[in-house]
C-alpha positions as CSV (number, residue, x, y, z in Angstrom):
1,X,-87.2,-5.2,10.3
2,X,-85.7,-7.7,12.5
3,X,-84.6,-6.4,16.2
4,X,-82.2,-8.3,18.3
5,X,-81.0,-7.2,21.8
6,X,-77.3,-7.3,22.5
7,X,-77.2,-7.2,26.9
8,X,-73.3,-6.6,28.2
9,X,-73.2,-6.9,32.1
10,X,-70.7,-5.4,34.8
11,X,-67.6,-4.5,33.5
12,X,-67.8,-4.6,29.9
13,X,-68.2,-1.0,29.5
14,X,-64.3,-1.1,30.2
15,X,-63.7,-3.5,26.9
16,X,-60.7,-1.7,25.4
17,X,-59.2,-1.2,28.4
18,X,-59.4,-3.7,30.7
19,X,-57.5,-6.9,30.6
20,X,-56.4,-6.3,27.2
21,X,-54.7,-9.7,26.6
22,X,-58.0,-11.3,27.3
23,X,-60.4,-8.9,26.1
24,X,-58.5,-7.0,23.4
25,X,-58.0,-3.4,22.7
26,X,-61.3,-2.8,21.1
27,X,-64.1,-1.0,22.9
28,X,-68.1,-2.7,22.6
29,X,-69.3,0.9,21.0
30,X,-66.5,0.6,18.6
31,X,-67.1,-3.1,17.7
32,X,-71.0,-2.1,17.7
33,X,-70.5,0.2,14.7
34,X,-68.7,-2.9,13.2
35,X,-71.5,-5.3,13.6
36,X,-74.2,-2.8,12.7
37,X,-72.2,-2.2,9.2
38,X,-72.5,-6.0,8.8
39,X,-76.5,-6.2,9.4
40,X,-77.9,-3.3,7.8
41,X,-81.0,-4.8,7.8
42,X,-81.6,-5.2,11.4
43,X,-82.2,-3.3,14.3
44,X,-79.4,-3.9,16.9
45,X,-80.3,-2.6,20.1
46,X,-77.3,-2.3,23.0
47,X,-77.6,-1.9,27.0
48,X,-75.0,-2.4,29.0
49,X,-75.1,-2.3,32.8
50,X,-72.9,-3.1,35.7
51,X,-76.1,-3.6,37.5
52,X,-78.3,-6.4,37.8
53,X,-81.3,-5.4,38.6
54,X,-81.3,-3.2,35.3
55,X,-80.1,-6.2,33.0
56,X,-83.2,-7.5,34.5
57,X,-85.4,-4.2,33.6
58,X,-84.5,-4.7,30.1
59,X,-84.6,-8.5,29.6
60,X,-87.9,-7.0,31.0
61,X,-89.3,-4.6,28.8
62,X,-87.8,-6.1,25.2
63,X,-87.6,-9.6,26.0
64,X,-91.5,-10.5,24.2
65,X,-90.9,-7.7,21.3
66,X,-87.0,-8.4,20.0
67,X,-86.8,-11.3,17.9
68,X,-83.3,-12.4,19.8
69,X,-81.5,-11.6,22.2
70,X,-77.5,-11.8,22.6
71,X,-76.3,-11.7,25.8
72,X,-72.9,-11.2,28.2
73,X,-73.6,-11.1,32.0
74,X,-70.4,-11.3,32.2
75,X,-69.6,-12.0,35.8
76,X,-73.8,-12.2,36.3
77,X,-73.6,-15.6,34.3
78,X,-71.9,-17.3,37.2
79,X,-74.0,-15.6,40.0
80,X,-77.6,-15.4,38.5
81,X,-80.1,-17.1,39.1
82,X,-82.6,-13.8,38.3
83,X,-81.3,-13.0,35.1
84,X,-81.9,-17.1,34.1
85,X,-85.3,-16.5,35.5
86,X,-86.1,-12.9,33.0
87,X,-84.7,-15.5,30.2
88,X,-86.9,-17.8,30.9
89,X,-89.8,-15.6,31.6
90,X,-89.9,-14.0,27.9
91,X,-90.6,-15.0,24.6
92,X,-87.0,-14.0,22.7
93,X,-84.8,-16.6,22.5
94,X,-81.4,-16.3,23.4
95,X,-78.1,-16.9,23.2
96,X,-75.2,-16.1,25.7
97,X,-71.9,-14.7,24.5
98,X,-68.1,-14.9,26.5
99,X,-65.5,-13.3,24.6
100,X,-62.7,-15.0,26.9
101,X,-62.7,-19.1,26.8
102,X,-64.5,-19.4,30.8
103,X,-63.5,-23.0,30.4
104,X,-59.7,-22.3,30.4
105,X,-60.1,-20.1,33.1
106,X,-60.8,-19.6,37.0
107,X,-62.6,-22.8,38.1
108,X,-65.6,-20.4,39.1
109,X,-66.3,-19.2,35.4
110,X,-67.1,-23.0,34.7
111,X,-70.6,-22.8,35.6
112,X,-73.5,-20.3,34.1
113,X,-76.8,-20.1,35.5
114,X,-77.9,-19.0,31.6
115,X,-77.0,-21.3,29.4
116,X,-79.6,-23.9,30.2
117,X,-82.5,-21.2,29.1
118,X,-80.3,-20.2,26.4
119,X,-80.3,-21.8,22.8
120,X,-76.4,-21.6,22.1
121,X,-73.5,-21.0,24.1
122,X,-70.4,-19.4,22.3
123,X,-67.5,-19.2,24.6
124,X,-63.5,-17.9,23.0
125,X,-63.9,-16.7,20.2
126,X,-63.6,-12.9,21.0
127,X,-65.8,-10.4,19.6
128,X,-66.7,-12.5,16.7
129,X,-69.1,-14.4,18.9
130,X,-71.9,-11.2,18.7
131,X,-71.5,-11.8,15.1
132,X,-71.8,-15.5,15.1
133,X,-74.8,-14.9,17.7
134,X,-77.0,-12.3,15.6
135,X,-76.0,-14.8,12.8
136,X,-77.8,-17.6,14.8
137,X,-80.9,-15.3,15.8
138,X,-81.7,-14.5,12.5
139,X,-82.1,-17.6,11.4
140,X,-83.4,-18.8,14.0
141,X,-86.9,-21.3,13.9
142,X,-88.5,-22.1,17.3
143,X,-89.1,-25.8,17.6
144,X,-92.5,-26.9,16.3
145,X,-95.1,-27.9,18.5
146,X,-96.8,-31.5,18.3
């Protein structure tokens, strides 16, 4: 069975309820029931944390087992060069998720620290993204080697 890590950062544990008319109404451990409907074949394991030095922990400790690994740092993307670092230190590939569009946004959201040891980046497209993400990761074929 496939495994894929889904990684939310600071202030996602509040989807639901904060910012609504950016983030929705819909909490992550609602939408999580959702996605795990749609891949009943795969092992989707969530962490979320408001703190970085856990995000790293678990980067960490699944990073060379999951076969993917979908990930919000949400404010973390902009600030991070440790959480790049864990990316680029294990074996999973990745891909990073924003449910808001960063680029239409504060001129601070513009840059991530992730997305160059990321495969994909999906910005806007709400939750859907962790959907289009896992989508990505199960298909996924590393580049071959010559």
């Amino acid at each position: 069975m496939k495994q894929i890590l889904i990684i939310n950062g600071p202030n996602l544990n509040l989807l639901g309820k904060r910012e609504p008319g950016i983030y929705g109404n819909r909490s992550f451990v609602d939408y999580l029931q959702t996605i795990e409907a749609m891949f009943p074949d795969v092992q989707l394991r969530y962490f979320q944390s408001n703190h970085e030095g856990e995000l790293l922990d678990k980067i960490h400790e699944l990073g060379f087992d999951v076969d993917g690994i979908v990930i919000n740092a949400g404010a973390y993307t902009h600030t991070s060069i440790a959480i790049a670092d864990a990316l680029s230190a294990v074996t999973a590939p990745a891909v990073e998720v924003h449910i808001s569009n960063v680029h239409a946004r504060e001129s601070f959201r513009h840059h991530s620290y992730l997305s160059a040891k990321c495969q994909g980046v999906i910005v806007g497209l709400g939750l859907t993204g962790y959907e289009l993400a896992i989508r990505y990761l199960l298909n996924y074929q590393p580049p071959a080697i010559t």
